[in-house]
N, C-alpha and C positions, 0 to 999 in steps of 0.2 A: 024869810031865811030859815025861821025852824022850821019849815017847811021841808026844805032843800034837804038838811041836817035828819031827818026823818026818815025820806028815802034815801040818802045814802047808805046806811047798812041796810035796809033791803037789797038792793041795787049790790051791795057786797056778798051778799049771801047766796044769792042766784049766782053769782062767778064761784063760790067757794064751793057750791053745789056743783057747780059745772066743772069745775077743773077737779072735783071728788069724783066725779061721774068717770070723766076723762081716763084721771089714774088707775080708776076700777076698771075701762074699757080697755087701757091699755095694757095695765098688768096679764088681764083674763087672754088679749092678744097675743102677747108674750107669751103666757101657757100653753095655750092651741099650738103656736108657732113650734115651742119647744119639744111639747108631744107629738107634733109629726113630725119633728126632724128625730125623735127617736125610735119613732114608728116606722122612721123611711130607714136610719142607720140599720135598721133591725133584718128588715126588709133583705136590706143591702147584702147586710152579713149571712143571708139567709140564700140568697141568691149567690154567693162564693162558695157556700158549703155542698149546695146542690151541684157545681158547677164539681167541687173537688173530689164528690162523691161519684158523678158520672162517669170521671176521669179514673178513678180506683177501678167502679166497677167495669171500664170496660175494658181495663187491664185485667181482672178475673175473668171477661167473655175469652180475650184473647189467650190467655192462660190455659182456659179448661177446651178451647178449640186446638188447641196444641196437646194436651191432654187425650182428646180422643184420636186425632191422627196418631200418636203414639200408642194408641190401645188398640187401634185398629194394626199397626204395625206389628204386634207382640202378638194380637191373634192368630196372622199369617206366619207368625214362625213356629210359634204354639203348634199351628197345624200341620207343619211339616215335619212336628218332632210324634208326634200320634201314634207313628208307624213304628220308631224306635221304641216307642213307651210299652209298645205291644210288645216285640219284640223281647224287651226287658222282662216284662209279665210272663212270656211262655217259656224262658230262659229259668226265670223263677223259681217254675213250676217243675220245669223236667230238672233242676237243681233239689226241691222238696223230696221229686219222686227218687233221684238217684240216690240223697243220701237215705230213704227209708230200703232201698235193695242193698246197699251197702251194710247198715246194720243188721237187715237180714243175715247177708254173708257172714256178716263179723261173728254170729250167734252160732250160726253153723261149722265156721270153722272151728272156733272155739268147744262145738260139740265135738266135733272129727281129731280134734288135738286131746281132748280128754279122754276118747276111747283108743287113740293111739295110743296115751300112756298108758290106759290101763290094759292094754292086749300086751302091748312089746316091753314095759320098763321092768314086771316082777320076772320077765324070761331074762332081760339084760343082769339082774339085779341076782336074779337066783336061777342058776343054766339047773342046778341038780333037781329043782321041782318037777319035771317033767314025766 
């Protein structure tokens, strides 16, 4: 019988070993387990942002494709107005040229109004000088 008594805590110690082992397998399972479900949530969330980002930007494709048919619209009236803008330019210009003839005039007459008064105003002023 102390035989018996003997190997029993051997025979205890291999199960305390084993259910140690066990704990250790299980907990390290539990780990793996946890980091890929938060490898996979990650994933997840990673695969809605790309999804929500798709979705934005082909809202700016459809945006800037609306964008150029309206540029292209504004070019064709743009180019219908060319002819007025010319138009407006040569108008400009023969407006520049008439007012430099005008103030020619203005100088001249103002010359022709000064020699009036000096020929006719000392006859008006004084008849006996003659």
């Amino acid at each position: 019988m102390d035989n018996m008594k003997k190997d029993e805590p051997q025979d205890k110690e291999p199960d305390e070993l084993a259910e140690s082992l066990d704990d250790l397998f299980c907990s390290i399972s539990t780990m793996i387990k946890s980091e890929l479900q938060g490898t996979n949530n990650q994933l997840e969330l990673l695969e809605k942002m790309n999804v929500r980002v798709a979705e934005e930007y082909k809202g700016f494709g459809d945006l800037a494709s609306g964008l150029r048919v309206f540029v292209e619209q504004l070019k064709c009236k743009s180019g219908s107005f060319n002819e007025y803008v010319e138009q407006i330019d040569n108008i400009e210009k023969q407006v520049t040229e008439f007012e430099a003839v005008v103030s020619m005039l203005d100088k001249y007459v103002a010359l022709l109004e000064s020699r009036v008064q000096y020929v006719y105003l000392p006859k008006i002023h004084h008849p006996n000088q003659q």
